[in-house]
N, C-alpha and C positions, 0 to 999 in steps of 0.2 A: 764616397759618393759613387753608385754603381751605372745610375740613366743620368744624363743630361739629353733635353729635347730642346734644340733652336730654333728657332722660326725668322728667316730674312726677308725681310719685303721692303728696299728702299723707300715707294712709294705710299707707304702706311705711314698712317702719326706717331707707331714709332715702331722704327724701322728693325730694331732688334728685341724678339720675346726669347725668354731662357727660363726651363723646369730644371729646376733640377731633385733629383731624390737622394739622399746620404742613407746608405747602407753603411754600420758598422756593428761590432759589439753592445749590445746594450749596455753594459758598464762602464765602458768609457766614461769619463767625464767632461760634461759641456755646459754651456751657456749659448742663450738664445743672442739671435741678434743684436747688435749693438757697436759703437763706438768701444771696442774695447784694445786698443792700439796705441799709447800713445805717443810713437812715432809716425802714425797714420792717419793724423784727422780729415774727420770729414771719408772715411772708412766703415762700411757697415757689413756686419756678418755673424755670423755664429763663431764662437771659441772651442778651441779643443782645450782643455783645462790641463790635460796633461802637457804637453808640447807646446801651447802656446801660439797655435796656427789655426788656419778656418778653410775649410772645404768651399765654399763660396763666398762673395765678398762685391759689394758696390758700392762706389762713388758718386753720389748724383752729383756732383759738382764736377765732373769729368766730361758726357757721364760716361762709368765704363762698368762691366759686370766681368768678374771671373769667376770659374770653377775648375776643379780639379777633381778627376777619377784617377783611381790605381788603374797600370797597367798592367803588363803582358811582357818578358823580357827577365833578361840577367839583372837579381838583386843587386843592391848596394852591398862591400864588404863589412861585415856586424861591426867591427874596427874604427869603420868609417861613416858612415850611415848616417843621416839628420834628415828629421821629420821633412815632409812634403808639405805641410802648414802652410808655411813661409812664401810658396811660390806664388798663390792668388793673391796676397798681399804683396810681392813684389812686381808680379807684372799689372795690377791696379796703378802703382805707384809709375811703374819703368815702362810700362807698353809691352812687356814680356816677359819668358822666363829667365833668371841668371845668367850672365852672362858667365864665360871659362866651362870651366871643369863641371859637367853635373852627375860625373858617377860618384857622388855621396848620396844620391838620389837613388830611391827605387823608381822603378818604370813609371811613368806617370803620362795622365794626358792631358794637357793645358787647353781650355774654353777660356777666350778673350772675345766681349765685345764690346762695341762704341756706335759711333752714330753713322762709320763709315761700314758697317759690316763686322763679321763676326771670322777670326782666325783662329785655328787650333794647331798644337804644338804635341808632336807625339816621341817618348824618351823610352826607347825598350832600353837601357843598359848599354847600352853602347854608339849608339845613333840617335839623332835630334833630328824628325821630319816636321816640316810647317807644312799647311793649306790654308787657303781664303774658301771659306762655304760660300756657297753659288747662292745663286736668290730660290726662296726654299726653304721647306722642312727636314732638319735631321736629326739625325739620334745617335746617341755616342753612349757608349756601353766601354764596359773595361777593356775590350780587343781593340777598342778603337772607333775611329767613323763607320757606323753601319750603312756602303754607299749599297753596298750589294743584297738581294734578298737572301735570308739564311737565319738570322737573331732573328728569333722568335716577339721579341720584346717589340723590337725596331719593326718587322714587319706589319705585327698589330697597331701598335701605338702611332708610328708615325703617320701613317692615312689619315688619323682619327683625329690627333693634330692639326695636320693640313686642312682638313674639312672643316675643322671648328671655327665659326666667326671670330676675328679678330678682337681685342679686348675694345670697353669704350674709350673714346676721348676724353675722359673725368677723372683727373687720379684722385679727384676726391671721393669716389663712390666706393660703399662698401665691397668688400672682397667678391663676396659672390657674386654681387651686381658687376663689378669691373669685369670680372674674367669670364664671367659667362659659363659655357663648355668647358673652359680650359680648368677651371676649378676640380669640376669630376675626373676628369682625366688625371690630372696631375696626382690626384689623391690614390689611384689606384683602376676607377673604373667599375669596381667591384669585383675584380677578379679573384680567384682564392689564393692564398699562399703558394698555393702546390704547380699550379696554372702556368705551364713554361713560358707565357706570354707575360708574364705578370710583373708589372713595374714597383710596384710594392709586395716585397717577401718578407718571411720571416723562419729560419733555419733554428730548427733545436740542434745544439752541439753536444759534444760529450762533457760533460764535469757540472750540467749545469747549466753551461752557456750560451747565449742568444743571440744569433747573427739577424740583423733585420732592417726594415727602413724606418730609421728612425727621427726623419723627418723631411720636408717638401719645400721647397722655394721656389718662386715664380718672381720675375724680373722683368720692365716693360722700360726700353731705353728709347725716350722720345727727346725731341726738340725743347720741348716746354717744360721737361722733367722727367724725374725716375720713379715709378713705381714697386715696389719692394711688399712683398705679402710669404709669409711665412706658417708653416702650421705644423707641429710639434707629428708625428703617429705612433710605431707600437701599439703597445697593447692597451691604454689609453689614450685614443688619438683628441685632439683639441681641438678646436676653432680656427680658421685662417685670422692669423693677426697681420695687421697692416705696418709696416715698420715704417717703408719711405712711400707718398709724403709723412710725415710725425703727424700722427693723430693730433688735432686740433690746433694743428700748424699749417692746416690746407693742405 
């Protein structure tokens, strides 16, 4: 996952909104949202099929949301090394990241939220920095918190964010009805591939291979519940699907 976009507003119905976008290889293998955990019930997210972990991940019974970006920083030894998967599913479950040792980790950047605010956890390879996000919109890109003007991405998107009305009080409304602005946004905006601003990309590599965003989650952690909407892109992008509440489970 290469943007996460947060939105903090205690006094909102719910207090913590999360985009997030998963840039990876297109051949990777995955599956969409779901219960697929099961030492984590009551766990929702997409699967890596290879490794067995999720780039995002919520509990409405919490309620709490995590994501995870690659970062910036000294790799893990090849020797030693284990998937990044593991850590939104362990700080949903723990309130954090692992605790001990984390250079079997590559650099990573931890998005935790709940209903008290939203913390991030930053891992170059060798140092472990925390913050609590201020009340506000921000944007978190693989360098890290973009607090300063400079990310192209963050300078665009994040205004356009802030400005957008807040989603409704209905987690029963359909996707577009709920999130309003934030829907267009999240998907791209319409910017082109190429567009250094551009929160959905897609990279031709050499052999063939296709670096891209290849998919979008939007997360809405209130008092009365979690909202969960997901929608597939590439090169044939999808429909926003509603995951939490459960379709015809209110």
């Amino acid at each position: 996952m290469c943007t996460v976009v947060v939105s903090v507003d205690p006094g909102r119905w719910a207090p913590v909104l999360l985009v997030g976008v998963r840039d990876e290889l297109s051949t990777r293998p995955t599956r969409g949202p779901g219960e697929h955990w099961p030492d984590s019930p009551g766990v929702y997210g997409g699967v890596d099929l290879r490794a067995g972990g999720t780039w995002l991940a919520a509990a409405p019974g919490l309620p709490r949301v995590a994501a995870l970006l690659n970062g910036h920083g000294t790799p893990a030894h090849h020797d030693r090394r284990i998937s990044r998967g593991g850590i939104p599913l362990h700080a949903i479950r723990e309130g954090g990241p692992p605790d001990g040792d984390l250079s079997r980790y590559d650099p990573f950047h931890l998005v935790l939220g709940d209903l008290d605010g939203v913390r991030l956890w930053s891992w170059d390879g060798t140092r472990l920095s925390q913050d609590k996000l201020p009340e506000g919109t921000h944007v978190m890109v693989n360098s890290g918190w973009a607090r300063l003007p400079g990310d192209p991405r963050a300078d665009h998107f994040g205004p356009l964010f802030a400005a957008a009305p807040a989603p409704l009080a209905d987690l029963g409304a359909e996707p577009g009805e709920f999130w309003g602005e934030w829907a267009g946004l999240a998907s791209g905006a319409g910017l082109p591939f190429g567009d250094p601003r551009a929160m959905v990309v897609r990279h031709e590599m050499s052999g063939g291979l296709v670096y891209a965003s290849l998919s979008v989650t939007m997360v809405a952690l209130g008092s009365d519940g979690t909202r969960y909407d997901f929608r597939v892109l590439g090169d044939d992008p999808g429909p926003w699907e509603r995951v939490l509440p459960r379709p015809g489970l209110g």
